[in-house]
N, C-alpha and C positions, 0 to 999 in steps of 0.2 A: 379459678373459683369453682369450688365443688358443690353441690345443693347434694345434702345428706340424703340419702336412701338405706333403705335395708337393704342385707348384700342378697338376699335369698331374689330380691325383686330386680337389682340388678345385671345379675348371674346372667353370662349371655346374651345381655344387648349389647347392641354399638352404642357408642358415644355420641347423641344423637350429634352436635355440631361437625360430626366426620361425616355425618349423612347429607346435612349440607353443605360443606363446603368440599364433598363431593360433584354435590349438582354445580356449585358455581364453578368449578375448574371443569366442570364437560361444559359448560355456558361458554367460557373464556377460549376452549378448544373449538369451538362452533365459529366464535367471534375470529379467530385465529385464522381459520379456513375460511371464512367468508371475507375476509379482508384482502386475503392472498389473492383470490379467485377475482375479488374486484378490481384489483389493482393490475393484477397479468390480463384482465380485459380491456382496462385501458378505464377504469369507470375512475381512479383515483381515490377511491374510500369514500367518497361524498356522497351527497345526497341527491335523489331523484335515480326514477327506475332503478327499487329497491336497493339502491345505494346504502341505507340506512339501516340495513340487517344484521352487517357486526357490531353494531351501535346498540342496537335491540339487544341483542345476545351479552353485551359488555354491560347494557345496564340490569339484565334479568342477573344477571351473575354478581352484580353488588348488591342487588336487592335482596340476595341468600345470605351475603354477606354481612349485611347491616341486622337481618331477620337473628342471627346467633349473636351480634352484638347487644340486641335487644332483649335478646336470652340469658346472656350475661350480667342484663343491665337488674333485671328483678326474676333472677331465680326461685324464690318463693311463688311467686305468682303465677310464674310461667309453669313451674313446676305443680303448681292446684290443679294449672290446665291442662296438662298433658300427662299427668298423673307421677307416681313418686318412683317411676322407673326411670324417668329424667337424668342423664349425666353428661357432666361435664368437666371440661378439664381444668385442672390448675389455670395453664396458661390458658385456657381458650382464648379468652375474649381480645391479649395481646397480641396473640398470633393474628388473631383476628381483623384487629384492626391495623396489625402489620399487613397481612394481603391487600384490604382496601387502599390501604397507603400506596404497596406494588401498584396496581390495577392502576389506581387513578394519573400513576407517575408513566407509565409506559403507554395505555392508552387515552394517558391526554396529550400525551407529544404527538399520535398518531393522528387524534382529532385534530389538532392544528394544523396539523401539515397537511394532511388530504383532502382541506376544503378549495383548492386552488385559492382561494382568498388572499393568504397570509395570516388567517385567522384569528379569532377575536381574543387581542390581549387583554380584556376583561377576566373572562372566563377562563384562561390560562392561570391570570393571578389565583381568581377563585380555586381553580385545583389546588393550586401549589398552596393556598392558605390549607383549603380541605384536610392535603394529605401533611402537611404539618401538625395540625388539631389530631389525626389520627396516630401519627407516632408518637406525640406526646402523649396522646393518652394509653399507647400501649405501653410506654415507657412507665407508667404508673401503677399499669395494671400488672405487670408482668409481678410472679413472687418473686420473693429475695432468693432464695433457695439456690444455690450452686446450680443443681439438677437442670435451674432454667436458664444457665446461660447463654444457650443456644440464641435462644431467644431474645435475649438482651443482644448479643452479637448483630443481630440482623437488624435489629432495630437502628444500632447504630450504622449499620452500614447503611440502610438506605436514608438516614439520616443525614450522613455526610454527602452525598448522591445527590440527594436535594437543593444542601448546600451550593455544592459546586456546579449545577445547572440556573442558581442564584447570581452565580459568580461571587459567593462570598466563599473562594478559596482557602484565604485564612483561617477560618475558623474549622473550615470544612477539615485542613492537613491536620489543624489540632485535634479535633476528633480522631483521626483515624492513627494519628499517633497515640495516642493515650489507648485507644482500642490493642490497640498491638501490643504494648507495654503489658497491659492486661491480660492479655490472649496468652501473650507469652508466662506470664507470673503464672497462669494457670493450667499451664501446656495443655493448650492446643492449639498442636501445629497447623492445624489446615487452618484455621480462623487465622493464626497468627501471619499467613503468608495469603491468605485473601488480603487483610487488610494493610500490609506489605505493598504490594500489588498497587490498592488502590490510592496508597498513600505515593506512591512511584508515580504513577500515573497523573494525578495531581499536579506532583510538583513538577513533571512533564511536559505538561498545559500551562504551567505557567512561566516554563523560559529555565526552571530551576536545571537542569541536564544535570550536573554535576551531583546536587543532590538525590538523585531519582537515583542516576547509579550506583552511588554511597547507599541507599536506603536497599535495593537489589542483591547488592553485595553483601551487606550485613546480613539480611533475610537467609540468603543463599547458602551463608558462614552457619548461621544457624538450626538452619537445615540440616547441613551435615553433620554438625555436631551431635543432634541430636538423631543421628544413626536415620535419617528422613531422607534417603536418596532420591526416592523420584520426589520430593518435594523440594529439594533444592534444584531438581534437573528443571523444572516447572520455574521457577526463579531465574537461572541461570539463562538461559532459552529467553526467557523474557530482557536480560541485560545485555543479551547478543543481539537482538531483534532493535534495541534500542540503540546502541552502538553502530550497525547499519544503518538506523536512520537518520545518526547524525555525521555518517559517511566518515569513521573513522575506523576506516579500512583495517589498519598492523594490531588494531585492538581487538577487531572484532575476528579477523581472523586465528589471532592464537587464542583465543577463550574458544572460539571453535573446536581447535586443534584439541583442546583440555578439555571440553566437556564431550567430545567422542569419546576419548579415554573412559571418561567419567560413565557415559553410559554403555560401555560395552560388559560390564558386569550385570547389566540389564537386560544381557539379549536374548535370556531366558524365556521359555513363551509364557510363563507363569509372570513375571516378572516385568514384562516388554514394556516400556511408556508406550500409551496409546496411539495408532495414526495419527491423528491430528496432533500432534505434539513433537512426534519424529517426521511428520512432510513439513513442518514449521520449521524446525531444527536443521534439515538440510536442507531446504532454501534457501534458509541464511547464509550459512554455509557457503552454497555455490556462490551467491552472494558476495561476500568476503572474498573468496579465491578468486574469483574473475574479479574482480578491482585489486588487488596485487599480481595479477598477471599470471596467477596460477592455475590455467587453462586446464589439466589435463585432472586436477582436481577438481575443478570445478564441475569438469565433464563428469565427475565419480559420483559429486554430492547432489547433482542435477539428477541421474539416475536413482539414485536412493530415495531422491525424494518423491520420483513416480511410483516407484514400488510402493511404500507409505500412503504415497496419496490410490493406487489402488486397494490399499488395505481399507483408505476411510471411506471409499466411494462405497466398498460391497457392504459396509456397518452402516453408511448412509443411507444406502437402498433400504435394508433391513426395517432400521427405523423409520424410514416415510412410509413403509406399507405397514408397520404397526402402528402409524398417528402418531408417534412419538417424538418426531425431530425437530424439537425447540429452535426457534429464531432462524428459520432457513436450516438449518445442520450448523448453526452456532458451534464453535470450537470451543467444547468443555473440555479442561484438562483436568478434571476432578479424575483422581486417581487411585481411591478405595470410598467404602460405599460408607462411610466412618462418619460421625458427627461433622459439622461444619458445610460451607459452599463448598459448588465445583467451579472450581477455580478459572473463570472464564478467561481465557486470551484475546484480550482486547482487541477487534477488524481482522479476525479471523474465522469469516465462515466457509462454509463446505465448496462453495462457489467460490470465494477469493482468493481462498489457499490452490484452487485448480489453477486459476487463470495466474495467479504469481508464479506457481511452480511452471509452469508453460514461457510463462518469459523468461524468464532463468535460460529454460531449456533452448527457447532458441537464440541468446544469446551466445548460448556454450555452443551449441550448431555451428555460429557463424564462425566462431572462433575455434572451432576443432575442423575447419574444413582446408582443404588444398591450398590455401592462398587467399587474397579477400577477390579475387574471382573465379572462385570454385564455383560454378553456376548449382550443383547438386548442392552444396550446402548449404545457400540463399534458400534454395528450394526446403530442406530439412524444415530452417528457420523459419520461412513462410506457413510451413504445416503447423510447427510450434505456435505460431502467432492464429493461426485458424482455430487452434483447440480452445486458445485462450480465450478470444470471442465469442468461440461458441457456448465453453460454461458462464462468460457472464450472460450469455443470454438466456442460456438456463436459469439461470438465477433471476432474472426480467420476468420470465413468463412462471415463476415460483412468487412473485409479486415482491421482491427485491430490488424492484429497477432503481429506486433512488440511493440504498445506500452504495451499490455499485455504480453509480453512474462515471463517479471520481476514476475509479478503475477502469471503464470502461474508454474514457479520456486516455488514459495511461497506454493502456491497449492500442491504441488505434494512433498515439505520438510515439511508439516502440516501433509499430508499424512501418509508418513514416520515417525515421532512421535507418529501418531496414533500406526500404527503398532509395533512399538517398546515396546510403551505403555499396547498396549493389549499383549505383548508378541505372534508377528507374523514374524518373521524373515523373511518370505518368502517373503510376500506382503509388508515389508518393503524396500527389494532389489529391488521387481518390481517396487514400486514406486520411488526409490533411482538412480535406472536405466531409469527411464523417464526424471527426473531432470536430469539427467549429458547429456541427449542425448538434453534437448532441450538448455542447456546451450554450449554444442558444437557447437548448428546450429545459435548462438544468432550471429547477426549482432551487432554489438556495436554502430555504427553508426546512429541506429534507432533512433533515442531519443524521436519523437512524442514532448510534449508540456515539455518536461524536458533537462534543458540545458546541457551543452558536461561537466562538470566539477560533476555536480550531477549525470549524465548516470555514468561515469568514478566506481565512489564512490557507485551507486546502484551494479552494476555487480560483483562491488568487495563484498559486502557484498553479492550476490546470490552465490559467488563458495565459498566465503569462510563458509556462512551457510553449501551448501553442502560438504564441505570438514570435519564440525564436522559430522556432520550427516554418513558419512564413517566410521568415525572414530566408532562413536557409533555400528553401523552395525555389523563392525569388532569386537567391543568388546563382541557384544551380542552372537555373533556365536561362542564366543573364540579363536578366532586370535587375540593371544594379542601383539604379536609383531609389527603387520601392524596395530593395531591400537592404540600403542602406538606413531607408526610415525607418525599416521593422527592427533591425539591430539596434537602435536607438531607444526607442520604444523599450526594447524588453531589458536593456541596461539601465533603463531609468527607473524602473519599476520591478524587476524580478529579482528573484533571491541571490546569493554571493557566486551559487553556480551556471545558472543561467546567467548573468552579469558577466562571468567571467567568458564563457561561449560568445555572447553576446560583441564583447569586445577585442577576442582571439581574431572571431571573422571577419570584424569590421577592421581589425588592423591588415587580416589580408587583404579588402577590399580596396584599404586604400595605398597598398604597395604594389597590387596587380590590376585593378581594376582599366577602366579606361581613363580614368583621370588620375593618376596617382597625386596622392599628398603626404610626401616621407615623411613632415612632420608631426602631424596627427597620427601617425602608424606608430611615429616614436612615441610619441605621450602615450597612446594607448599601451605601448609594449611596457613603458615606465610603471603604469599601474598594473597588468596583468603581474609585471614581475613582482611590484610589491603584495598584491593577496597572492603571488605565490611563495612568498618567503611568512607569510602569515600562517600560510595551508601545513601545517604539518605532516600530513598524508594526500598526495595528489592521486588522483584516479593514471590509466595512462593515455587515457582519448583527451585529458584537459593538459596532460604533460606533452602530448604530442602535440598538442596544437599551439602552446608554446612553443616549442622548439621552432614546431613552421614560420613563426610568426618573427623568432630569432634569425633563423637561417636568411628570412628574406630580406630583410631590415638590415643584418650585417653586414660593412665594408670593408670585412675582413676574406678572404676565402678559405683559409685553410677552419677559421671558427663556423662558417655558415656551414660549409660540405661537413662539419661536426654536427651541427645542431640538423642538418636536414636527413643525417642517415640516423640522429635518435629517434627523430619522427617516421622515419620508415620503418625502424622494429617495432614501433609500439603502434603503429596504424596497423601493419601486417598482425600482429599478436589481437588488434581489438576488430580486423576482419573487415576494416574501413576500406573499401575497395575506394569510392573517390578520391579522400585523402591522401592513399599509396600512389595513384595514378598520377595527378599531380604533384605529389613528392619526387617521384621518380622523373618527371620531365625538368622538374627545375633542377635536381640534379646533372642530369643530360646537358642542361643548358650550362653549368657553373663548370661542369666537367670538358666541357668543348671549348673555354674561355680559356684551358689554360693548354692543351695540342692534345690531349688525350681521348681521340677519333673517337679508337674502337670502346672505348669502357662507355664514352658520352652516348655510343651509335647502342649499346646493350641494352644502357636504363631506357632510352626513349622507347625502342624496341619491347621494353617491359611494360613501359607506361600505355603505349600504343596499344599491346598486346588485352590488357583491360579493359581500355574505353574500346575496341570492337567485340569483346564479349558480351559487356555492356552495352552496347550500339548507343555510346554516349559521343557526338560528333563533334564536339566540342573541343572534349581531352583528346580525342582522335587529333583533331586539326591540330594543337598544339605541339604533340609526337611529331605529326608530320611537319611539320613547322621545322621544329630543330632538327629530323634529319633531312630536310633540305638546305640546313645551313651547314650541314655536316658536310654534303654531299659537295657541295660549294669548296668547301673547305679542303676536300683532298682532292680539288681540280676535276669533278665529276660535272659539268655544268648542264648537261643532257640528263641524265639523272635528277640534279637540282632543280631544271623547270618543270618536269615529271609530275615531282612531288608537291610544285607548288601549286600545279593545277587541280591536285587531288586536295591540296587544303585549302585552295579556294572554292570547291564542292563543296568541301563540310561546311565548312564555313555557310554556305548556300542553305543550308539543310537545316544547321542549327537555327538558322536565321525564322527559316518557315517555321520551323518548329516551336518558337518563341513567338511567333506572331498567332498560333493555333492556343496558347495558354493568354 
């Protein structure tokens, strides 16, 4: 809405509502910092000993806000008052009460959550009624005019936003379909792959998979058609990332393999997809190849994606010492300065993307090292796993500690693998004991840019990860009874992959443990085989652990010593030092069963050779074990009592050393 003037009076003023809704985005950037600064204090955004400062600052900034709504509202009047050089724009007043609508949707989730309370579902409604009354009415206000579709776009997007933090889904994908359909009849492309984006995302959250990547796809098709490369590589990237997450390995890795192709006509520095886009893209990547066993790629796409993430760290600095770095270093993939959103990449910020690319790397570490007890490789991977901790905690003391926390779980149960892996019990606890202490202090309420039904379902998969991970602990130590309950536990309750781990180690517990029960090994092995003939892409740590679980359970020999040397390539390829070590003794042992000394006397010798790298006494005693039956075996009997006094040491050792946990 414009209030007429003469142009001679006009001639060279601002627009006064750009004047203030200047002041309320430095209000909001005040609000912004003071919340950070609260929260990396540990004050949690509440109130008491000026707790209540970005609160102040959040409402002086709607109160500028509402001041040009009201300027809107009787332009005549306003304009007697402040005289006939007064202007205003078409859209003002809907843009207008489009930001109020923003403001009160981002920091009233904030007010909720940082009252340690739980906070008052009253006043939540109230918002969420507020900034509904405001989008509709910018919906009305906005002109018909083309020129303002921008504006209607955004409208609807935080629209559907709304919706789906409603949990009215439905209605919410309807929207943001018909937006698109729109966006597209009207080319543009950047609206049209925003609301692509959030229409995938949607149907994401709601179980829909198959849809989200049909909806991806098509975006992505469209993209290119319309000569839009880095906006389908912005799409494309996004169906890889989502293919990973539903751990379908052969898929995600050739869309990989195609969309490198795809952007190396991009690697122009005019041209380049931005950091944050290419450290997301080979993450993934490394991602994919390490779960098809493509190590040395993986080791390629891991690298690249440091590079990358050096490129966003030095544009990150840049921006936090200009005030500029929206949402922690939020990963915008807006990719020209052109009409429409910057195409935000959904739990990817500056911090997240560090500490994933860090796992990655020391995954690929373990697995590009001498053997899975290459002690300097554990070491590599243990650096990798120190960097990663230390950017989320960067991101903690940037006042991000809640939406990282989930990661930070992640972090520190990667940890714990390590350790397991290298055969370190100790540093496995300590890490195992950070996890449980920071999942005790987790606010559930936190959710950051993840809504309450997905928070619900992440949490649940962080304790019940960490509840195998116990259980594993306990097994390693030899407490098999406690952690025959933890295996139970986490198969009754965790998802198809932790269920399947869950019941891998339970079925070896109970074919080796001290009490063996073949037939329960068996049922278990019944069902791992049947969700493995469901699995259509097996990782190969859940393919090896099958096999073990084959190998042991078979009354076959020539099929076990099959099934236990699959399990030795693919534990050796995924750097699993315990696993090898024990594979390789049970081999020893199947191999000595049938007169074959020196091949039985090699593998023990191998397996041996790990657990005293590891100073794991255990696998030690075992080794020793079979070659004392060896030693027996080719008439060595002085030899053979040698070696049993040395395994009834360990034996000794291990014992004390289970009664100190």
């Amino acid at each position: 809405m414009t209030v007429p003037v003469d142009s001679s009076a006009a001639a060279g003023k601002p627009e006064v509502h750009a004047v203030i809704w200047a002041a309320a985005e430095a209000h909001l950037r005040d609000a912004q910092r003071q919340y950070h600064h609260q929260r990396a204090a540990g004050g949690g955004g509440g109130g008491g000993g000026g707790g209540g400062d970005w609160r102040a600052s959040v409402v002086a900034a709607l109160g500028c806000l509402y001041a040009v709504v009201r300027l809107c509202e009787a332009p005549r009047r306003q304009a007697a008052h402040f005289g006939r050089g007064l202007v205003l724009g078409a859209d003002a007043e809907a843009r207008t009460r489009l930001r109020i609508a923003q403001v009160l949707a981002e920091w009233g989730e904030r007010s909720g959550h940082s009252g340690g309370g739980g906070g008052d579902d009253d006043s939540d409604d109230d918002s969420d009624d507020e900034e509904e009354r405001q989008l509709k009415r910018a919906l009305l206000a906005v002109p018909s005019a083309d020129s303002y579709v921008d504006t209607r776009y955004a409208i609807a997007a935080a629209q559907s936003r709304l919706q789906l933090r409603r949990g009215e889904r439905a209605w919410a994908e309807q929207r943001l379909r018909a937006a698109w359909a729109d966006a597209q009849q009207r080319q543009r492309p950047r609206w049209a792959q925003h609301f692509a984006l959030e229409l995938s995302n949607a149907q994401f959250g709601g179980a829909d998979h198959a849809a989200a990547l049909d909806t991806l796809r098509a975006a992505a098709a469209q993209a290119q058609q319309a000569g839009d490369a880095a906006g389908g590589a912005v799409l494309a990237v996004q169906r890889l990332a989502r293919l990973v997450q539903l751990r379908r390995w052969a898929a995600a890795d050739a869309l990989a393999d195609a969309l490198a192709d795809a952007l190396a006509p991009l690697d122009a520095p005019l041209d380049a997809p931005p950091p944050p886009l290419r450290t997301r893209f080979w993450a993934l990547r490394a991602a994919a190849a390490a779960a098809q066993g493509r190590q040395p790629a993986a080791h390629d796409a891991c690298g690249a994606a440091r590079a990358a993430l050096g490129e966003w760290q030095a544009r990150f600095a840049r921006d936090r010492a200009a005030g500029c770095a929206a949402d922690g270093g939020a990963s915008l993939a807006g990719l020209d300065p052109g009409p429409g959103p910057a195409l935000r990449v959904r739990g990817w910020s500056y911090y997240e993307a560090h500490a994933w690319v860090m796992l990655l790397s020391a995954r690929a570490a373990r697995s590009a090292g001498g053997g899975a007890g290459d002690a300097a490789a554990h070491e590599r991977a243990a650096g990798f796993l120190r960097l990663a901790l230390d950017a989320i905690a960067r991101g903690e003391a940037d006042g991000l500690a809640a939406p990282l926390r989930p990661l930070k779980v992640h972090a520190l149960l990667c940890a714990v693998d390590a350790a397991l892996a290298a055969l370190r019990p100790d540093d496995a606890k300590d890490a195992l004991d950070r996890a449980m202490a920071v999942l005790a202090g987790a606010d559930p309420a936190a959710a950051g840019d993840v809504s309450r039904p997905e928070l619900d379902a992440l949490w649940r998969a962080c304790r019940d990860a960490a509840t195998l991970r116990w259980a594993m602990y306990k097994h390693r130590v030899g407490d098999f009874a406690d952690a025959a309950d933890a295996y139970r536990c986490a198969e009754a309750r965790g998802s198809d992959d932790i269920r399947f781990a869950a019941q891998a180690s339970l079925a070896v517990l109970h074919l080796s443990g001290p009490d063996p029960d073949p037939d329960r090994a068996r049922r278990l092995l019944a069902a791992l085989e049947k969700g493995a003939g469901q699995e259509r892409e097996r990782e190969r740590v859940r393919a090896a652990a099958l096999d073990l679980v084959r190998g042991l359970e078979s009354q076959e020999p020539v099929k076990a010593k099959a099934h236990l040397l699959s399990c030795l390539r693919a534990c050796s390829e995924a750097a699993d030092a315990a696993l090898q070590g024990w594979t390789l003794c049970l081999l020893g042992t199947m191999v000595l069963q049938t007169g074959h000394y020196a091949q039985a006397m090699k593998m023990c010798a191998a397996g041996q050779s790990i657990a005293q790298r590891a100073d794991d006494p255990l696998q030690n005693a075992a080794a020793v074990g079979i070659l004392a039956h060896i030693e027996r075996a080719i008439g060595d009997p002085a030899r053979c009592a040698q070696l049993l006094q040395v395994d009834e040491r360990l034996l000794h050792r291990f014992n004390a050393r289970i009664q100190n946990h």
